[in-house]
C-alpha positions in Angstrom: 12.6 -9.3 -14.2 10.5 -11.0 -16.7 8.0 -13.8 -14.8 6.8 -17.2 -16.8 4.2 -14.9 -18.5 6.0 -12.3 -19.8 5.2 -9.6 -17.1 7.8 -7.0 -16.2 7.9 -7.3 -12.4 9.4 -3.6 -11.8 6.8 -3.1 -8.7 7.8 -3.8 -5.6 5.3 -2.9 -2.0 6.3 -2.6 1.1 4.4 -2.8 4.0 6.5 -1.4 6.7 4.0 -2.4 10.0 1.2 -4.2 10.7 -0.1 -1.4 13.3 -2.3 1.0 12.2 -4.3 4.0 14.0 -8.0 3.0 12.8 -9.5 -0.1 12.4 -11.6 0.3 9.0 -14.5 -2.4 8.8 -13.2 -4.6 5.8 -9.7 -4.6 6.8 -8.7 -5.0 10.7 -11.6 -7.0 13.2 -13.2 -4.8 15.9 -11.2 -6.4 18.7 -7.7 -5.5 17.3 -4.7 -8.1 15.9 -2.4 -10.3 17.2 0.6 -7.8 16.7 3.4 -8.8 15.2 6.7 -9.1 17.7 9.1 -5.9 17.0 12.3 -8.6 16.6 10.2 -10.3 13.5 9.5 -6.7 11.9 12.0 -6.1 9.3 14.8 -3.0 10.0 15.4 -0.6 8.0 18.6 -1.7 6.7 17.3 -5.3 5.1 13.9 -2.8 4.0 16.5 -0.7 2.2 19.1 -3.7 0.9 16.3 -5.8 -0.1 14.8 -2.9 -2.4 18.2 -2.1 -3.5 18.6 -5.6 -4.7 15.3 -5.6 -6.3 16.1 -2.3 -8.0 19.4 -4.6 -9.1 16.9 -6.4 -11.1 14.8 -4.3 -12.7 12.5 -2.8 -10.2 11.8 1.0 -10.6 8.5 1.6 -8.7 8.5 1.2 -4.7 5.0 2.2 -2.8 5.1 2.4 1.1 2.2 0.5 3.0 1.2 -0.7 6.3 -1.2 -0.9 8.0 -0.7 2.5 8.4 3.2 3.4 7.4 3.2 6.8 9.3 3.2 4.9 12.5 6.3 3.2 12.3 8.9 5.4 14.3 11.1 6.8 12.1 9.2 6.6 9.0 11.0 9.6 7.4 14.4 8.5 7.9 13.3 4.6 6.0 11.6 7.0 2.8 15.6 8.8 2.9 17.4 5.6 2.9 15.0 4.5 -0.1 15.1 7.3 -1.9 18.9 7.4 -2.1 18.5 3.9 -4.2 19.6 4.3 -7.7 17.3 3.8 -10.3 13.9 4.0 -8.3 11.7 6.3 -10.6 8.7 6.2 -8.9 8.4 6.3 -4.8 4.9 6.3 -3.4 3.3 5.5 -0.1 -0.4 4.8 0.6 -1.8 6.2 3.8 -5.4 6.6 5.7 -3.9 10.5 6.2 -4.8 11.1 9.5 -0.8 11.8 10.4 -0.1 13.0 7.2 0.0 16.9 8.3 2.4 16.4 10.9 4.6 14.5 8.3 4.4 15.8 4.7 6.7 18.5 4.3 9.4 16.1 5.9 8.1 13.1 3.6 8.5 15.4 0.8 12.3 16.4 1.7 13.1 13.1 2.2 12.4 12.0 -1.3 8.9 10.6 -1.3 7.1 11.3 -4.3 3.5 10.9 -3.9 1.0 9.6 -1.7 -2.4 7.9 -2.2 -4.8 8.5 0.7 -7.6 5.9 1.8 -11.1 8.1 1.9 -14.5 6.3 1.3 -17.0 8.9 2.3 -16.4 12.5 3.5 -19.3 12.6 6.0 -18.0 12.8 9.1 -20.1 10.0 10.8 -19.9 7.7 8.1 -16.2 8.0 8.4 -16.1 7.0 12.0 -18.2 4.4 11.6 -16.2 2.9 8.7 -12.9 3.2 10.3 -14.7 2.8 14.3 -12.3 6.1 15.3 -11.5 8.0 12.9 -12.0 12.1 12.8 -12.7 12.9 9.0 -10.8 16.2 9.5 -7.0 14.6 10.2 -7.5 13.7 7.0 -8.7 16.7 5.1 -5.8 18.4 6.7 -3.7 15.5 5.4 -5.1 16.0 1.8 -4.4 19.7 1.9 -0.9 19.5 3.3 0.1 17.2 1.1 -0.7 19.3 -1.8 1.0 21.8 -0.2 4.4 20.0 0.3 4.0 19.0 -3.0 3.3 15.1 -3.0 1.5 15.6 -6.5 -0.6 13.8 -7.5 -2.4 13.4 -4.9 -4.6 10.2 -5.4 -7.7 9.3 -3.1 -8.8 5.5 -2.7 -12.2 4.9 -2.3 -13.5 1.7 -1.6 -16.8 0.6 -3.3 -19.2 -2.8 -2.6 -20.2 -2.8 -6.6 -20.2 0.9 -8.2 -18.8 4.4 -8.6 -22.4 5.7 -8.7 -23.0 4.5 -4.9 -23.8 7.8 -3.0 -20.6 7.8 -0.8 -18.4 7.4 -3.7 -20.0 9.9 -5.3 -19.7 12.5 -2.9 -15.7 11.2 -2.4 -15.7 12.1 -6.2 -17.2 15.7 -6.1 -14.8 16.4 -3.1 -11.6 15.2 -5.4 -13.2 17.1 -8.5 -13.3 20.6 -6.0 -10.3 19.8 -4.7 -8.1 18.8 -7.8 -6.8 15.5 -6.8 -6.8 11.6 -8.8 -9.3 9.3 -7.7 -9.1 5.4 -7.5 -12.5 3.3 -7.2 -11.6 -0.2 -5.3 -13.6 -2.7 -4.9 -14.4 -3.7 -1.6 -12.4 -7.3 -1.9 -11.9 -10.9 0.1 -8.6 -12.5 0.2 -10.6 -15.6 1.5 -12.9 -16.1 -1.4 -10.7 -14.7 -4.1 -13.3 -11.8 -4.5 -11.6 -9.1 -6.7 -11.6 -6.9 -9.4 -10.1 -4.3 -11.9 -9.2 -0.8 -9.7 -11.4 1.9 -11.7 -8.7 4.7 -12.4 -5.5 2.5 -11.5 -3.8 -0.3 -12.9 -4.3 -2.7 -10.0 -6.7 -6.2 -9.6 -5.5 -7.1 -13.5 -4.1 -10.2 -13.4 -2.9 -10.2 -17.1 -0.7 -6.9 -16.6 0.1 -7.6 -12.8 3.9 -6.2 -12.5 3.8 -6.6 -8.5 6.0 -8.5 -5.7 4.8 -7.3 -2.1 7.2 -7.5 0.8 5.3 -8.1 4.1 6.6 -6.1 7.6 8.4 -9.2 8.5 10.0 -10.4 5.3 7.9 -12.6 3.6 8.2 -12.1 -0.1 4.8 -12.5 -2.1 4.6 -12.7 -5.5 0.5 -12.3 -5.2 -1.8 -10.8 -3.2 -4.6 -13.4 -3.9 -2.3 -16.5 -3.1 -0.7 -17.8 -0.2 3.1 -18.6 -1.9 5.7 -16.3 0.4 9.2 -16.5 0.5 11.3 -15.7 3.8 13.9 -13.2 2.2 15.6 -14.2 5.5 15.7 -17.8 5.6 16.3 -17.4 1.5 18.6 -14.2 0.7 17.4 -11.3 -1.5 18.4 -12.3 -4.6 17.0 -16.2 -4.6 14.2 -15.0 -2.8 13.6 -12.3 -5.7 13.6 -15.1 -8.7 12.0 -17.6 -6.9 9.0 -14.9 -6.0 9.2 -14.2 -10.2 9.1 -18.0 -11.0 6.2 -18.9 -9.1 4.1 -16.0 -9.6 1.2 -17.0 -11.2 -1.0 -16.2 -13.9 -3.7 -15.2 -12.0 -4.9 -14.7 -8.3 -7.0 -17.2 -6.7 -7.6 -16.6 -3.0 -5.1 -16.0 0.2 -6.2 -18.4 3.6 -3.4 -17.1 5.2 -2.7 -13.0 4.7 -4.9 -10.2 5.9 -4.9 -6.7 4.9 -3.1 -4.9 7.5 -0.4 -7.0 7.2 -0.1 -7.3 3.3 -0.5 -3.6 2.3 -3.3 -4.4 -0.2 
């Protein structure tokens, strides 16, 4: 699918909950959310027709988000039914890690690929009070068992205010140069203001080369993270909803009054 601006849209990201099991700073509000209801959130079976309509038209890439995608029940069983789509050449999920022991070696049978794990210091105090209740070492163990199982490469997100050379993100990079695993500098961005920029070490944040649709937990259809145009694959169908996401994608992101976070997938 080729958009007004000659991009290949062959991305597509699905966030598969809005729940998550910490609440990081600059993404949920100390209190908690307004959860979504469980009859809005998406099945399985429209997650897995929807992407299999979107691999129809020219979508190879598919990344698992949340919140926090290892909380949804069943989690394994949605990566299988995904997996089994062909022509998807590259299946990934993004997760905070703190579950990811208990699950990698069944993500790994079930067809996932990769995973990129959310880490933006490793001091242990630090960590909890970013994420407010977080224990650092669910997620070392997370790291080290997805190596293990083979979910290669492993890729750590760290979240910077302006710099790679900020102490915490320099200590996150010693720990992924020890460790042999990809790191990702993101910085720290507002959907309100339109604050973003170019990931350091990924392709994301470039508006020029975006390739992205993003399908929200309970089927809204964005063709940009920075804007507030959604379609209702629902109210719409797939396929319509797939070309009219592509058609009014636009050039560049401005800012999104509406989404958060947690319930976008970033």
């Amino acid at each position: 699918m080729y958009d007004r601006f000659d991009r290949n849209i062959n991305y597509l990201r699905i966030s598969v909950t809005d729940r998550c099991n910490l609440r990081c700073s600059y993404c949920m509000p100390e209190e908690g959310i307004q959860l979504l209801r469980h009859s809005d959130i998406l099945s399985f079976s429209e997650i897995t027709s929807f992407t299999a309509a979107a691999v129809k038209y020219g979508v190879t890439k598919v990344r698992i988000t949340g919140g926090e995608p290892l909380v949804r029940k069943g989690i394994t069983a949605l990566v299988r039914m995904i997996s089994d789509i062909s022509g998807i050449e590259d299946l990934s999920m993004t997760t905070n890690g703190v579950l990811l022991k208990e699950f990698a070696v069944e993500l790994k049978s079930a067809g996932l690929q990769r995973v990129n794990i959310s880490l933006d210091t490793i001091d242990p105090e630090k960590f909890r009070a970013i994420t407010r209740t977080g224990d650092i070492s669910q997620v070392f163990e997370g790291i080290k068992a997805a190596v293990n199982a083979g979910l290669l490469p492993v890729k750590i997100n760290c979240v910077i205010k302006e710099s790679k050379k900020e102490p915490e993100a320099m200590e996150v990079t010693r720990f992924c140069q020890d460790n042999n695993l990809e790191i990702r500098y993101i910085r720290q961005m507002d959907l309100v203001t339109g604050h973003f920029s170019p990931v350091d070490g990924g392709t994301g944040g470039d508006c020029q080369s975006c390739n992205r649709l993003r399908l929200t937990a309970n089927g809204k259809l964005k063709p940009c993270l920075f804007s507030d145009i959604e379609l209702d694959i629902r109210e719409l169908g797939f396929e319509k909803a797939l070309m009219k996401s592509v058609e009014l994608k636009p050039e560049c992101g401005s800012k999104n009054e509406t989404g958060k976070f947690y319930n976008i997938g970033g």
